[in-house]
N, C-alpha and C positions, 0 to 999 in steps of 0.2 A: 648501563651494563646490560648485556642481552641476558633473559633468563634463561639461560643453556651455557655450559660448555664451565670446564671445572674450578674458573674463578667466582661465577655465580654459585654454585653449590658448595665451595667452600665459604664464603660470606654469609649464604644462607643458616648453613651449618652453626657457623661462630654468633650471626644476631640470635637463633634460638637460645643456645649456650648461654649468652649474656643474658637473655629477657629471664629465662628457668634460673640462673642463679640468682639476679636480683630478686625474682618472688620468692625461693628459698629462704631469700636472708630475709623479706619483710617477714614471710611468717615463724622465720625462727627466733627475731627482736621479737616479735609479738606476742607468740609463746613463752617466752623466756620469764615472767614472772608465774604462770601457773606451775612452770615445769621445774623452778625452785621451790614454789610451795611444795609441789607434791615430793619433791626431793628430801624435803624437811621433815614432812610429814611421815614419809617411810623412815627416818633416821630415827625419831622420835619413838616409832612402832616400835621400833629394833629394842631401844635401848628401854625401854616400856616390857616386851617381852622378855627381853635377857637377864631381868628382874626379875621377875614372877608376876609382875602389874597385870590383871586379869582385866583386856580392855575386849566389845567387840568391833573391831576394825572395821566390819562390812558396813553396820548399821549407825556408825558416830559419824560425825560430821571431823572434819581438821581439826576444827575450834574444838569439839569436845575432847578428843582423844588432847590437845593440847592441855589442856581444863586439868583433865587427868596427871597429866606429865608434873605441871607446875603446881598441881596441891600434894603429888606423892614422891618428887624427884626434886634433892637440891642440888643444882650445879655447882662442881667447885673449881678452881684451878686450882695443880699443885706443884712445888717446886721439884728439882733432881733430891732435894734432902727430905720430902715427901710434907713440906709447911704447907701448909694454906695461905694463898696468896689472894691478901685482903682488894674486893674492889676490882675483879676480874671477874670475864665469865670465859668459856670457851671461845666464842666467838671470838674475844678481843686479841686472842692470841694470834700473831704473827709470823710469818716465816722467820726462822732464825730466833725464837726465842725461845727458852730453856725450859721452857715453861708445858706442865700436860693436863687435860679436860680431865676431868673424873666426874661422876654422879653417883650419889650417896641417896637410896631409898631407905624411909623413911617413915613405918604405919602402924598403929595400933599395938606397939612396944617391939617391933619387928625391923630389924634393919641389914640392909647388903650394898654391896657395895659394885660399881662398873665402869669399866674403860673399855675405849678403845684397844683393835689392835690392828695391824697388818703388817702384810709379808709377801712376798712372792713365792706363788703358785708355779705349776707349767706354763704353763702360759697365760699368766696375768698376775696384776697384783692384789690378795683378799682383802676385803676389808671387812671389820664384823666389831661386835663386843664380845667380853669376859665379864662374866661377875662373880663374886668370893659371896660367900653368907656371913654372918658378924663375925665370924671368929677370925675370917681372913685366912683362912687356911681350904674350907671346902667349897667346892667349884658349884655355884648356882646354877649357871649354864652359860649357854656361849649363843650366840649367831651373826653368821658373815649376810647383808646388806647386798656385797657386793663382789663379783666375781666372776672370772671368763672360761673356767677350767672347761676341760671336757664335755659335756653332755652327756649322761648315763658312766660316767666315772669321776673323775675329780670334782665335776657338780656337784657332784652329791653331798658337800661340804654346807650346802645351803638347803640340805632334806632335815625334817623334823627326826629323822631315823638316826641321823649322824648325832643331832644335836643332843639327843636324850643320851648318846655313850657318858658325855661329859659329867652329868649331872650328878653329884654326890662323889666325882672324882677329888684327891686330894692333894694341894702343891706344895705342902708342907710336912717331911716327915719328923714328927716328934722326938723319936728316939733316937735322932741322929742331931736332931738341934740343927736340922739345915734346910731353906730353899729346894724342891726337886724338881719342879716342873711336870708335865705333863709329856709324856714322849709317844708318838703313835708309834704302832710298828705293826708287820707284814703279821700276818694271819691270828689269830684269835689269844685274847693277854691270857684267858682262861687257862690256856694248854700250853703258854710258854713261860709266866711268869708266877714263881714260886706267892702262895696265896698273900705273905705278909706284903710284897712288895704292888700286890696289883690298883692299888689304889691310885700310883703315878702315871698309869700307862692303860689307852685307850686300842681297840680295834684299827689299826687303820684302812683305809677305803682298798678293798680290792680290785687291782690295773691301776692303781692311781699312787703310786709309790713317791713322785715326784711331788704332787697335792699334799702327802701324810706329810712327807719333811717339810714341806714349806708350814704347813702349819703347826708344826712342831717347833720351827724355829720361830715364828712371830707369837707364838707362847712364850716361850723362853725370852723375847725382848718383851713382851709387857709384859710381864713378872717382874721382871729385872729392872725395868724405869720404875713400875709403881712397888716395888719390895720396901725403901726406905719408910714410907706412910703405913703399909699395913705392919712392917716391923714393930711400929710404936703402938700398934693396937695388942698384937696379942704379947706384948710383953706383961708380965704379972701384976 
């Protein structure tokens, strides 16, 4: 084939193609074990943070921050009627099975509790934890992992700024004997919701209206899966 003329420069075109994608995929099989460690490792962070677990991240190794995880966090799996299902961890869990992760912290007579959640955003799908304090009723704190929103608006679902609204929020109203969830809404709970009720309802992200419901609604679905487990806690 002469080097000229546009069947040469297409072939040339296509063996490049081929050579760059096969090295892509050597170094991304080869990657593929640190890049689930550290995948882990961040999960771990998350669900370590959205606890209270005071780790420092920068200066621990994987191994220690794990160290951590496995002497102050027990994993459980738990069924829709909210049993502990003996002989499982998360991991084991399957698509298509009934079945949901929970972790239960556990230190110096001090206990709370965290799940999973997610939901669709604007443009993507969050993922994060929730945790309740013992009583099962007030909000520990929350943080999403993961997430594609906006940049300097519906991002902002993963700033410490956002996270701290949650904190000592309440999804259980007492005197009504009911479930209430947490509901975000457009401009400040201060000025729009009468004082008794503001412990359900948080600031939501301003320009990012589409963000606040989606995360409003992926409250309201882990509530609602994990509700029958924490029901049996604060019953009297």
């Amino acid at each position: 084939m002469k080097r000229e003329g546009p069947l040469y420069s297409l072939f040339f075109a296509l063996l490049v193609c081929v050579v760059c994608g096969f090295l892509l995929a050597v170094v991304s099989e080869g990657l593929r074990p640190r890049r689930e460690l550290n995948e882990a490792v961040d999960k771990t962070k998350h669900i370590l943070k959205v606890l209270g677990v005071k780790i420092s991240a920068r200066h621990m190794t994987p191994q220690e921050i794990q160290a951590v995880y496995e002497r102050d966090v027990r994993t459980l799996v738990i069924d829709r009627q909210g049993n502990i299902v003996s002989g499982k961890s998360p991991e084991d869990i399957t698509l298509g099975e009934d079945f949901l992760p929970f972790y239960v912290y556990q230190r110096g007579g001090e206990t709370a509790y965290a799940f999973p959640v997610s939901g669709k955003g604007l443009w993507s799908t969050l993922y994060g934890f929730l945790a309740l304090d013992a009583d099962a009723v007030t909000i520990r704190g929350i943080t999403f992992y993961q997430q594609g929103e906006t940049p300097g608006l519906g991002a902002q679902v993963a700033t410490t700024a956002f996270e701290r609204k949650f904190k000592g929020k309440k999804i259980w109203d007492a005197q009504a004997g009911r479930r209430t969830g947490i509901t975000l809404i457009k401009g400040k709970v201060q000025e729009q919701i009468p004082a008794d009720k503001r412990d359900f309802y948080v600031d939501g992200i301003t320009g990012a209206t589409f963000t606040s419901q989606g995360v409003t609604s992926l409250l309201e679905k882990g509530l609602k899966n994990y509700e029958p487990y924490f029901a049996k806690i604060r019953q009297p």
